[in-house]
Residue frames as qw, qx, qy, qz and C-alpha x, y, z in Angstrom:
[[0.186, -0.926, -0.190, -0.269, 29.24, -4.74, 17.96],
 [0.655, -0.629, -0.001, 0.418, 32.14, -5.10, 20.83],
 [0.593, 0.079, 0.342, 0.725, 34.88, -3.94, 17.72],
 [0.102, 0.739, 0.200, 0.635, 32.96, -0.74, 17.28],
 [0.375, -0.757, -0.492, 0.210, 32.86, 0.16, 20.86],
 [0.464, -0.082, -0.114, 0.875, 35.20, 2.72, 20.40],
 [0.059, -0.278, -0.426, -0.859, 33.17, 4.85, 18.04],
 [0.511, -0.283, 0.168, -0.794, 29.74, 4.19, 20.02],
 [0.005, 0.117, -0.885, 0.451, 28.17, 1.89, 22.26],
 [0.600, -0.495, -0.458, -0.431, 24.38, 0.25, 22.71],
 [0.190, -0.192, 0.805, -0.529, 24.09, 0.51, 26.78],
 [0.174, -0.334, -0.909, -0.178, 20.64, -1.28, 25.94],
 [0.380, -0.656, -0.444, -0.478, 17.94, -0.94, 28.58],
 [0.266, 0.182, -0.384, 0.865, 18.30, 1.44, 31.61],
 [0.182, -0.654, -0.656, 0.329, 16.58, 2.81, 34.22],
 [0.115, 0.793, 0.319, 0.506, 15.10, 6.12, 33.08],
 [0.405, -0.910, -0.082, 0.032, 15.98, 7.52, 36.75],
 [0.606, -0.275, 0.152, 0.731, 19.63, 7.31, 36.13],
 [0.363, 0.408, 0.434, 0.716, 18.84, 9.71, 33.27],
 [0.175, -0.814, -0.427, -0.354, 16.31, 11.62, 34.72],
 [0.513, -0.840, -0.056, 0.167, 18.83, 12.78, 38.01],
 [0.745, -0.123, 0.044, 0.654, 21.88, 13.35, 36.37],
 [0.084, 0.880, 0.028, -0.467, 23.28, 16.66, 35.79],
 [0.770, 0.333, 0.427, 0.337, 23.76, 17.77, 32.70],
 [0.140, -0.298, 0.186, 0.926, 25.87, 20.18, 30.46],
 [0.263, 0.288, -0.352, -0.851, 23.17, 19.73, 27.65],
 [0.310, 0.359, 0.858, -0.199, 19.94, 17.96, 27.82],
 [0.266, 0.180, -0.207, -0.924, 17.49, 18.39, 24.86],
 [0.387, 0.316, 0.866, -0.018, 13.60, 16.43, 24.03],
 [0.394, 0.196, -0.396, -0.806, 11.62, 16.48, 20.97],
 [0.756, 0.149, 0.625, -0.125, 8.48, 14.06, 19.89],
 [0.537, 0.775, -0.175, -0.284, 10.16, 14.87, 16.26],
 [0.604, -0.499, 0.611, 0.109, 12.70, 12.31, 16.74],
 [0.783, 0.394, 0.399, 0.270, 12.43, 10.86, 13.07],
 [0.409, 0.910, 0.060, 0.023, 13.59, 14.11, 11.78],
 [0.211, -0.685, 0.693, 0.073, 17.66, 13.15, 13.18],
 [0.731, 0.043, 0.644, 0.220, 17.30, 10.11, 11.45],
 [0.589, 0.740, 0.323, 0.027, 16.35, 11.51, 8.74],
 [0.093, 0.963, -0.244, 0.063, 19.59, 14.44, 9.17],
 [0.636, -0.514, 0.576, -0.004, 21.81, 11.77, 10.17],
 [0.783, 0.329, 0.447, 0.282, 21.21, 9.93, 6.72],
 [0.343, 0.926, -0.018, 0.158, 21.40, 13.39, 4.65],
 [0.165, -0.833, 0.528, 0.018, 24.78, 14.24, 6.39],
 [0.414, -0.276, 0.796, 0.345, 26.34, 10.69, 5.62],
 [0.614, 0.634, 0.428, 0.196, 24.43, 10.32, 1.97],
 [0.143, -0.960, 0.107, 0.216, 26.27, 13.84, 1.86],
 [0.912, 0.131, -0.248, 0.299, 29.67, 12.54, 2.18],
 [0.297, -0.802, 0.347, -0.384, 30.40, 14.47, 5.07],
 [0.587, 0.025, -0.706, 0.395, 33.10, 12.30, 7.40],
 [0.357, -0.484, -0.508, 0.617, 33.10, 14.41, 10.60],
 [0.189, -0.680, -0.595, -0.384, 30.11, 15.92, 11.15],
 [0.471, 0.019, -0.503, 0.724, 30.51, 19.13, 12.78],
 [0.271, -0.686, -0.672, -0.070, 28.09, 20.22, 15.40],
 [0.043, -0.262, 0.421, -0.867, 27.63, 23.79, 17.52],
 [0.260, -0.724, -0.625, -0.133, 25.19, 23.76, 20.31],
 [0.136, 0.150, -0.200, 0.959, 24.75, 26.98, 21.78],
 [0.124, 0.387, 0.597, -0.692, 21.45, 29.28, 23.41],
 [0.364, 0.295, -0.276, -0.839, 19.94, 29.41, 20.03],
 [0.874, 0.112, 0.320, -0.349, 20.26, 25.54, 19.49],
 [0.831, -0.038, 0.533, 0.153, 21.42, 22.68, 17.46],
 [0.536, 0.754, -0.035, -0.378, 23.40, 23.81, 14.62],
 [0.769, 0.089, 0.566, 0.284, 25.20, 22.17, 11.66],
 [0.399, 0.858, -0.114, -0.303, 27.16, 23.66, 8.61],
 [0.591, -0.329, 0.706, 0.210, 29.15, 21.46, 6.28],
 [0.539, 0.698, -0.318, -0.347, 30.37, 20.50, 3.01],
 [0.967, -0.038, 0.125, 0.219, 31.62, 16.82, 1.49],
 [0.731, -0.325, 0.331, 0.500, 35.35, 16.40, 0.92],
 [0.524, 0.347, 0.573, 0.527, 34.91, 18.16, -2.63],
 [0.070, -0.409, -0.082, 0.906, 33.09, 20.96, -1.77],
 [0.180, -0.142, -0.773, -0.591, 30.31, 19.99, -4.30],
 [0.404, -0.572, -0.632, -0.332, 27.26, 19.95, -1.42],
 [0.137, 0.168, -0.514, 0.830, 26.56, 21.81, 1.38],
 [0.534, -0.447, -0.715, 0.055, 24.31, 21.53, 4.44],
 [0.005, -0.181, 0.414, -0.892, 23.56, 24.12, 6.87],
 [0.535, -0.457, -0.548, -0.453, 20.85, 23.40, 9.50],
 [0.319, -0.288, 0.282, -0.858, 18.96, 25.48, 12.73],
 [0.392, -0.366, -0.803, 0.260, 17.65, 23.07, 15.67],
 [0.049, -0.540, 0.221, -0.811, 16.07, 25.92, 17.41],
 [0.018, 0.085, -0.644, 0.760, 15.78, 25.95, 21.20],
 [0.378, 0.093, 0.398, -0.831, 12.49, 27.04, 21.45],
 [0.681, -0.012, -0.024, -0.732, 11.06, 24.25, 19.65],
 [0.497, -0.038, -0.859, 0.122, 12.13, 21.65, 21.66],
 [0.605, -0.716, -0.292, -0.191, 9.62, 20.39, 24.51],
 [0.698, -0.658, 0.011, 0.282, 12.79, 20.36, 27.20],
 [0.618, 0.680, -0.071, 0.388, 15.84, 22.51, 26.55],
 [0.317, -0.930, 0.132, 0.128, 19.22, 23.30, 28.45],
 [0.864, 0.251, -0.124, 0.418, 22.71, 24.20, 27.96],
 [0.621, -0.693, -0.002, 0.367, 24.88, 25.59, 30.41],
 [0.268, -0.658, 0.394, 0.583, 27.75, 26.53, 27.60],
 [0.461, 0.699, -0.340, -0.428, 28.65, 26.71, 23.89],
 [0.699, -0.178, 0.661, 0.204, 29.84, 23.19, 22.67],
 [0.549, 0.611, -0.439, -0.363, 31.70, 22.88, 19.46],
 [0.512, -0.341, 0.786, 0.061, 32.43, 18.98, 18.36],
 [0.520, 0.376, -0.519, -0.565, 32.43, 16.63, 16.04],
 [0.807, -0.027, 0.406, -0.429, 31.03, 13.27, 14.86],
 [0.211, -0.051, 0.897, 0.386, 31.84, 10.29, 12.96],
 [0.576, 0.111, -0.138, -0.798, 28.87, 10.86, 10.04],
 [0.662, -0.015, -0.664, -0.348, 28.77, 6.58, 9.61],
 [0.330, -0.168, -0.876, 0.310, 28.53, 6.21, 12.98],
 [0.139, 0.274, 0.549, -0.777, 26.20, 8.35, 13.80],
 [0.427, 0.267, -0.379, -0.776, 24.05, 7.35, 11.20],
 [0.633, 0.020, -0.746, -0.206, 23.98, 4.13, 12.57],
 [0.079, -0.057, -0.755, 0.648, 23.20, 5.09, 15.51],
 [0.367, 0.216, 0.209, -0.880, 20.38, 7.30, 14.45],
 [0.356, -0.039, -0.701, -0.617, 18.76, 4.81, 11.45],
 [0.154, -0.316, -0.919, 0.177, 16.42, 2.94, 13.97],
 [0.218, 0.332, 0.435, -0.808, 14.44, 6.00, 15.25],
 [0.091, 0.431, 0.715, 0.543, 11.18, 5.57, 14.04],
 [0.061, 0.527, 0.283, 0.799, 8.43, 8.32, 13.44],
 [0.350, -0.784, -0.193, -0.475, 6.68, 8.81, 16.31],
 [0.756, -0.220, -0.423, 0.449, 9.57, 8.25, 18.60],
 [0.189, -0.969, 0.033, -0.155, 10.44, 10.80, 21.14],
 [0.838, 0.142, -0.250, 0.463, 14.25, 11.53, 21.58],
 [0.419, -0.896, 0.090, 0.118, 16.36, 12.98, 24.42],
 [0.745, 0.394, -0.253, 0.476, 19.77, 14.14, 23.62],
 [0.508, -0.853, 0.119, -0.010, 22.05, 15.03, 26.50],
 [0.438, 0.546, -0.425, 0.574, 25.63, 15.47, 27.54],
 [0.683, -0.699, -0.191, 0.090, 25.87, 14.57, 31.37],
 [0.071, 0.941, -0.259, 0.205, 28.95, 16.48, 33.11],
 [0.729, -0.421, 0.529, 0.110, 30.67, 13.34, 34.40],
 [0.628, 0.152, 0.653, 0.394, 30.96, 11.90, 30.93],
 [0.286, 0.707, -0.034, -0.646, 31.27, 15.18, 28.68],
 [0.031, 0.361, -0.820, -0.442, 32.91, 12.75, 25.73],
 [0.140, 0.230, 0.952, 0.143, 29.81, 11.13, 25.02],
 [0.393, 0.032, -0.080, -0.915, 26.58, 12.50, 23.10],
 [0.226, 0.121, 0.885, -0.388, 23.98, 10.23, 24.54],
 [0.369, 0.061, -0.630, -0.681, 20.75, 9.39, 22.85],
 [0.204, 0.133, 0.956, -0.165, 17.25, 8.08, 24.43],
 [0.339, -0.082, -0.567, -0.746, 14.72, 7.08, 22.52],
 [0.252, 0.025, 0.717, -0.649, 11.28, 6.46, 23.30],
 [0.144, -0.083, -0.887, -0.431, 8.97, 4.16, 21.50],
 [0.527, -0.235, 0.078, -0.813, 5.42, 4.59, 21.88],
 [0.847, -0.158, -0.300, -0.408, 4.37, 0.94, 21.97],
 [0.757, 0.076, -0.570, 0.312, 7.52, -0.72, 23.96],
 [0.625, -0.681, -0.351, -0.150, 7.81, -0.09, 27.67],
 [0.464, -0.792, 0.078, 0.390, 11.08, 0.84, 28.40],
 [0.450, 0.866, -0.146, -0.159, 12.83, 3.29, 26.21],
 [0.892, 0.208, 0.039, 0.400, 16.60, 2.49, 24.50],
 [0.295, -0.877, 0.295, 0.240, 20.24, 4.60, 25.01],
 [0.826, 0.273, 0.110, 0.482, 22.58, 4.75, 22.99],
 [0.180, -0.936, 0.020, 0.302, 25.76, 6.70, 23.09],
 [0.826, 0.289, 0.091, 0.475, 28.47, 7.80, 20.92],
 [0.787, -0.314, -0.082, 0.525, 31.64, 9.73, 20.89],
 [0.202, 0.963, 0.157, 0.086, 32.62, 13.35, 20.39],
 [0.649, 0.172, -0.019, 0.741, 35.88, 14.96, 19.49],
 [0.070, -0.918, -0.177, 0.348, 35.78, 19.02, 20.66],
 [0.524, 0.281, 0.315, 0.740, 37.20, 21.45, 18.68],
 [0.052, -0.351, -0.112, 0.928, 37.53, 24.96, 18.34],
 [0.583, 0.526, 0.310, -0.537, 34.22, 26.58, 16.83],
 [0.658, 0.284, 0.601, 0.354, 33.35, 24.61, 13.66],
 [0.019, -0.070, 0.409, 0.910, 33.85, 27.08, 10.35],
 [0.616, 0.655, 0.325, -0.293, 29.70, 28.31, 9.06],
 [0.388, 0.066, 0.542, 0.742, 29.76, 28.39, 5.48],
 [0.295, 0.346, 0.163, -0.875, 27.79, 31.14, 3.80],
 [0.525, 0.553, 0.628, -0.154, 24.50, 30.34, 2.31],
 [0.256, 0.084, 0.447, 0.853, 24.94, 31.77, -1.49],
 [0.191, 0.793, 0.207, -0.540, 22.42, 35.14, -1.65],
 [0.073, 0.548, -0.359, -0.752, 21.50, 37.04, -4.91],
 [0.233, 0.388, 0.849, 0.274, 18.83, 34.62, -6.38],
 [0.404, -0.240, -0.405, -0.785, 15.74, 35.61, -8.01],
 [0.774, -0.113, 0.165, -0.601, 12.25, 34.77, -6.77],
 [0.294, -0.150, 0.938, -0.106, 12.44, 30.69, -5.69],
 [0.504, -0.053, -0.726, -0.466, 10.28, 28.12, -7.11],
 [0.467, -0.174, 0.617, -0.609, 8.01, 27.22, -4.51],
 [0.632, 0.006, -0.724, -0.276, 6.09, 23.56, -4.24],
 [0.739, -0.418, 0.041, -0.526, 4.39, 21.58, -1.93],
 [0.185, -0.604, 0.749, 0.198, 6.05, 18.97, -0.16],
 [0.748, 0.390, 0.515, -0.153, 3.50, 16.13, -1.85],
 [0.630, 0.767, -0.060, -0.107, 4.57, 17.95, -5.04],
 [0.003, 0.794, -0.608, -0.027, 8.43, 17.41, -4.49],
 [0.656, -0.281, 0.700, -0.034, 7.86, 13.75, -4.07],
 [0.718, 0.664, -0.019, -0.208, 7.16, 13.62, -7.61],
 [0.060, 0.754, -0.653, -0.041, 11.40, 13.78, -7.75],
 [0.553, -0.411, 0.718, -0.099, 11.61, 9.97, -6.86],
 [0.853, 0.435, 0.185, -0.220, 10.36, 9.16, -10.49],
 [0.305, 0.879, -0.367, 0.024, 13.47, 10.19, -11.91],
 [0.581, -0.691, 0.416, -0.106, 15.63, 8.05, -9.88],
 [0.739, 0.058, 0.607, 0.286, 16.03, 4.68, -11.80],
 [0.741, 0.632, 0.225, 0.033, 16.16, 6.43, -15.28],
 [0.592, 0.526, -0.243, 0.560, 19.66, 7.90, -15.74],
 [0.720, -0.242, -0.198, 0.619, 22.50, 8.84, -13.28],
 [0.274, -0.262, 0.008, 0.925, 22.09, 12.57, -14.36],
 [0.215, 0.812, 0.508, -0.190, 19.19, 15.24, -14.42],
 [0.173, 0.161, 0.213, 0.948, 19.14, 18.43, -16.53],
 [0.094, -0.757, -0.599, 0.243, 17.30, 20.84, -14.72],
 [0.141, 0.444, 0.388, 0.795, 15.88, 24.07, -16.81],
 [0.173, -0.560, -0.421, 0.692, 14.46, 27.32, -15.42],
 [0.387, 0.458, 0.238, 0.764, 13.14, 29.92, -18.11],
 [0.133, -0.592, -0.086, -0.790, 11.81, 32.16, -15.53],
 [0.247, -0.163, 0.583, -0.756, 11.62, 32.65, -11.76],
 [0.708, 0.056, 0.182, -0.680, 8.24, 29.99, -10.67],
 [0.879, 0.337, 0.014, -0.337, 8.77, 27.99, -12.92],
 [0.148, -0.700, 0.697, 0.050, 11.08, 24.58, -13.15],
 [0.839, 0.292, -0.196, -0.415, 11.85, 21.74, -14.93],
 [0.386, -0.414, 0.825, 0.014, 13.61, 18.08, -13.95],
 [0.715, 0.543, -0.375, -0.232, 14.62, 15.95, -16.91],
 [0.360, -0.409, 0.811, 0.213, 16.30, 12.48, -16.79],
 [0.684, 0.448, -0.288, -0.498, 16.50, 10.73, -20.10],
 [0.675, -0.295, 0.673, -0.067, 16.82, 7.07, -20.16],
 [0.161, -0.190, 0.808, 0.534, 18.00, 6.47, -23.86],
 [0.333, 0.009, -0.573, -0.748, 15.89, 4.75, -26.03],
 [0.126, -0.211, -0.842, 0.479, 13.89, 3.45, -23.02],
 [0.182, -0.890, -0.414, -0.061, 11.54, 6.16, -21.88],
 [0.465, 0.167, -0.359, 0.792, 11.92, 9.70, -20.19],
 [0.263, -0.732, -0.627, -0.039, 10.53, 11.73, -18.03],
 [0.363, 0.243, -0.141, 0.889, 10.35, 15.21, -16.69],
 [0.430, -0.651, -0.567, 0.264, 9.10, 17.00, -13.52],
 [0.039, -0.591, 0.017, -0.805, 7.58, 20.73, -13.37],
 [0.275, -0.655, -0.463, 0.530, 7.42, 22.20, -10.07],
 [0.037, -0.336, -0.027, 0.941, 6.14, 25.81, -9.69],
 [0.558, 0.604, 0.538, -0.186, 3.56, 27.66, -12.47],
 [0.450, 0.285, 0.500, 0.682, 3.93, 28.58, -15.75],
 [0.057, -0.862, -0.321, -0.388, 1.64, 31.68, -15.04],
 [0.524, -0.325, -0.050, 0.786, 4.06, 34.53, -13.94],
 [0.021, 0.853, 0.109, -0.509, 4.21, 37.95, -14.45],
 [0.666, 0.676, 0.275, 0.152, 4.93, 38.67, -18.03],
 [0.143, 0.930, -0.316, 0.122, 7.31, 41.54, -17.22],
 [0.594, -0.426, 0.679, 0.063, 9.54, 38.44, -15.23],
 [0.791, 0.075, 0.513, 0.325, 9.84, 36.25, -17.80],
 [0.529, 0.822, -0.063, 0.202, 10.68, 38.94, -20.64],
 [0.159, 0.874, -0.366, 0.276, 13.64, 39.88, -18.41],
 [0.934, -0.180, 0.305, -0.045, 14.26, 36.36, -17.13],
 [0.222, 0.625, -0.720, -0.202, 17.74, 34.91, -17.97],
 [0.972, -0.026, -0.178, -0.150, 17.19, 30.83, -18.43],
 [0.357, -0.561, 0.742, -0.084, 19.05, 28.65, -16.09],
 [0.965, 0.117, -0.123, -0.198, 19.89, 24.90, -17.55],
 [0.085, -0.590, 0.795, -0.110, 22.49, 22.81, -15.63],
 [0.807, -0.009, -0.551, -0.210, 23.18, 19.24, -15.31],
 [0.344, -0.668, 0.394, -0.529, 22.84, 17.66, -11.87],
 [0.129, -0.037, -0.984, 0.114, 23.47, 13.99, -9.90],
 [0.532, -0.444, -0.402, -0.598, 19.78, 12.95, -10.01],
 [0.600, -0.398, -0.686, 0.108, 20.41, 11.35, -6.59],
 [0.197, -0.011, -0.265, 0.944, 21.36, 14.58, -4.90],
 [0.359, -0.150, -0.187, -0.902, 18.26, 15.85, -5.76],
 [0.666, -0.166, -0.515, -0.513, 15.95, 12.82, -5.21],
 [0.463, -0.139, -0.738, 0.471, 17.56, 11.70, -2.05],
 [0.122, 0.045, -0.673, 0.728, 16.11, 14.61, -0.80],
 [0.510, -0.304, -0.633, -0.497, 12.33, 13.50, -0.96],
 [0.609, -0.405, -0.639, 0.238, 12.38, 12.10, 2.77],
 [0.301, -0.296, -0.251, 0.871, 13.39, 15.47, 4.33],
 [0.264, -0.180, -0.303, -0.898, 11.31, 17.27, 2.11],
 [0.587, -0.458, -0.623, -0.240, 8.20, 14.95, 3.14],
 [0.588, -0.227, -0.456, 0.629, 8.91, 16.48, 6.71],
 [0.213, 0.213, 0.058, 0.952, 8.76, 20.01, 5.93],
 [0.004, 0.535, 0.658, -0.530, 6.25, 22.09, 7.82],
 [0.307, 0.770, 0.056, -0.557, 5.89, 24.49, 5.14],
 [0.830, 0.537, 0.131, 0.074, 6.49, 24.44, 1.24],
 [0.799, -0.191, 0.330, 0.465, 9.91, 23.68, -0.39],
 [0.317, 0.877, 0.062, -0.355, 11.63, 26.58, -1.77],
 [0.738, -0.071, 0.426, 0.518, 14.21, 26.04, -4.85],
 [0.030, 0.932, -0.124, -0.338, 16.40, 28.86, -6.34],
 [0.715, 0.028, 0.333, 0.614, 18.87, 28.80, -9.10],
 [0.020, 0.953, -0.184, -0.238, 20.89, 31.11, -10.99],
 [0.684, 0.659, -0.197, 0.244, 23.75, 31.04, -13.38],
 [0.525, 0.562, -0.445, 0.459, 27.00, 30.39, -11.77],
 [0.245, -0.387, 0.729, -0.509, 25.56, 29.59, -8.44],
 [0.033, -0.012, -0.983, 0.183, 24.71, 26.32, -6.73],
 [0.478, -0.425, -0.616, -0.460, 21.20, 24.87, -6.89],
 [0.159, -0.217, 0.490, -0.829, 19.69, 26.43, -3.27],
 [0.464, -0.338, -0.794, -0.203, 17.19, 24.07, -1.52],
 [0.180, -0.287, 0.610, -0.716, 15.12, 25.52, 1.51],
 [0.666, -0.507, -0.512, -0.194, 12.64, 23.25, 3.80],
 [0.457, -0.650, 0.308, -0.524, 11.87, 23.30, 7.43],
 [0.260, 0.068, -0.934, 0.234, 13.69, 20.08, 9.54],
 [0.238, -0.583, -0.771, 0.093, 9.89, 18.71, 10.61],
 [0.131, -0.946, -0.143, -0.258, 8.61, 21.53, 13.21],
 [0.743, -0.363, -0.011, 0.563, 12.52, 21.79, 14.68],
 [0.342, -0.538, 0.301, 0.709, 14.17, 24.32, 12.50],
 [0.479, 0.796, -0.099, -0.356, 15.49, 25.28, 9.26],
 [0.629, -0.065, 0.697, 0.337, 17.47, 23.20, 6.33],
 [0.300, 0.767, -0.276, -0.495, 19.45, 24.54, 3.64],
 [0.814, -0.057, 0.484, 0.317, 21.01, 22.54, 0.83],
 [0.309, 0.757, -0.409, -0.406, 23.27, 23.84, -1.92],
 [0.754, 0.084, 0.586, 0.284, 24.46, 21.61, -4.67],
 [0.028, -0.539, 0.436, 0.720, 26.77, 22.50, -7.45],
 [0.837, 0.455, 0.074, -0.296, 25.75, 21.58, -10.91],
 [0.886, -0.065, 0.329, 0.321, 28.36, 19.38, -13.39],
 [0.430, 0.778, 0.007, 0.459, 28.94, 22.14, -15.35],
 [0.349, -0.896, 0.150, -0.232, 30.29, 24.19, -12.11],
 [0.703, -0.579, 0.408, 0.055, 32.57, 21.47, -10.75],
 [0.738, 0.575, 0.091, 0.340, 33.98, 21.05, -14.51],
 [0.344, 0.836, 0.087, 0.418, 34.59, 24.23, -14.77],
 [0.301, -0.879, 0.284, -0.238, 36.45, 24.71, -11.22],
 [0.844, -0.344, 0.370, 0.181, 38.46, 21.80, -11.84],
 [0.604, 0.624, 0.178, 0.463, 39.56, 23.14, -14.86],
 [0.099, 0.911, -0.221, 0.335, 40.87, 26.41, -13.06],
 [0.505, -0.787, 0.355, 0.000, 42.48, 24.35, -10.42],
 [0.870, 0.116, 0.302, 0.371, 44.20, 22.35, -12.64],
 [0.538, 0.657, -0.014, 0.529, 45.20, 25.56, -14.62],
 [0.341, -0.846, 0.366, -0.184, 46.20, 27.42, -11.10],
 [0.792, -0.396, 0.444, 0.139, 48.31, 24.12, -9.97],
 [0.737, 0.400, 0.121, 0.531, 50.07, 24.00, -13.91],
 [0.339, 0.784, -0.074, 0.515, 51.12, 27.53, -13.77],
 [0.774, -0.624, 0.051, -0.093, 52.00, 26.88, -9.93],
 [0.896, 0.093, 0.272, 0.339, 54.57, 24.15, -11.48],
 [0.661, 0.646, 0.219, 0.313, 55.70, 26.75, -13.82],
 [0.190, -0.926, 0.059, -0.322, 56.48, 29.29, -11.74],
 [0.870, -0.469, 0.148, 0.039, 58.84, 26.91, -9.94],
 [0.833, 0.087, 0.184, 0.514, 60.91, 25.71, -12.27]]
């Protein structure tokens, strides 16, 4: 542990009153505390590196894309549905995602978690957790980098009507997991959706969400979506779904990214785009032809 201190630090067990009298720039409690473990995995399953955070008078927010530009994350802490909430000023920073994923993996479900920023020690984003059965909660703190305001990315708009499911019905996705390394997911009509993974001459299997009973005038004028996707993108998110406070909505569309909405527990909101293999073909193919004629233009 001593070789990581850099990155973050266990202070162990503390007296709750040091916490409870400092002043802070940003002090926040939830009893939803599983649901940052849970966002803490998704952002480093992600391949996000540095996680970049805003807190502001709205609340906890998060917009990001891995290193490729193949997945994107955008997610709304809101203020008003944490039990304790202050913040004296906009804060824009960032995180190591594998260390703060290993900070967060312990929190377990019915833990209650305080996140703060004290104003002596603004370089640390501080963590206490509170276990229902153990008697004196845990602290843990790790390091932040400021930065000017992190870039949002824009949520892609201009779907059809969403497939809608339950989240019980979304766990269904984790069958899929062991049979092949890639899903082919079909759409012939708004409602209605279809996850395929074939496992050779094994077995296969294939998961409808949504109904098959739709308006008649939609599916005549329905264009069919069929892309091919990493099944684990999809199936990793099962645990976040199981969370959701309402039902899981999933949009697609030719030529744009597979659009995932749920609610983060009763905290917020949680988007997920994901490109399909056909998309990230097809846009390495142009950047390869933009970077040849690049060359060409040189010589």
């Amino acid at each position: 542990m001593n070789n990581k201190k850099y990155f973050f630090e266990m202070s162990g067990i503390q007296s709750l009153t040091d916490e409870q009298t400092s002043n802070f720039v940003f002090r926040a409690r939830t009893k939803d505390g599983h649901i940052v473990k849970l966002l803490g995995e998704l952002i480093h399953n992600t391949g996000i590196l540095q996680a970049p955070f805003i807190i502001d008078n709205e609340g906890i927010k998060l917009s990001a894309a891995d290193a490729n530009a193949h997945q994107l994350i955008n997610f709304t802490l809101y203020r008003e549905n944490f039990q304790m909430w202050k913040c004296t000023k906009p804060l824009y920073f960032h995180v190591n995602a594998t260390h703060f994923h290993r900070m967060v993996k312990t929190i377990k479900k019915k833990d209650y978690i305080t996140i703060y920023i004290k104003d002596d020690d603004v370089c640390k984003l501080c963590f206490c957790v509170e276990t229902i059965d153990e008697a004196a909660p845990s602290f843990t703190n790790i390091h932040i980098q400021y930065c000017l305001q992190p870039q949002v990315f824009s949520v892609p708009e201009g779907y059809p009507a969403p497939t809608t499911c339950t989240k019980a019905e979304y766990q269904k996705m984790k069958m899929l997991q062991i049979i092949s390394k890639q899903m082919i997911v079909t759409s012939p009509y708004p409602g209605l959706m279809y996850f395929f993974c074939d496992g050779g001459v094994v077995y296969d299997r294939k998961v409808v969400l949504g109904s098959e009973y739709q308006d008649e005038e939609i599916k005549k004028e329905a264009e069919e979506f069929r892309q091919t996707f990493s099944t684990s993108k999809l199936t990793s998110l099962t645990k976040c779904a199981n969370q959701s406070t309402s039902n899981i909505k999933i949009y697609c569309k030719k030529n744009l990214p597979l659009k995932i909405k749920m609610t983060a527990a009763s905290l917020g909101d949680l988007v997920i785009c994901i490109k399909s293999d056909e998309r990230i073909a097809l846009e390495q193919k142009m950047e390869a032809e933009k970077t040849r004629m690049k060359k060409e233009g040189e010589e």
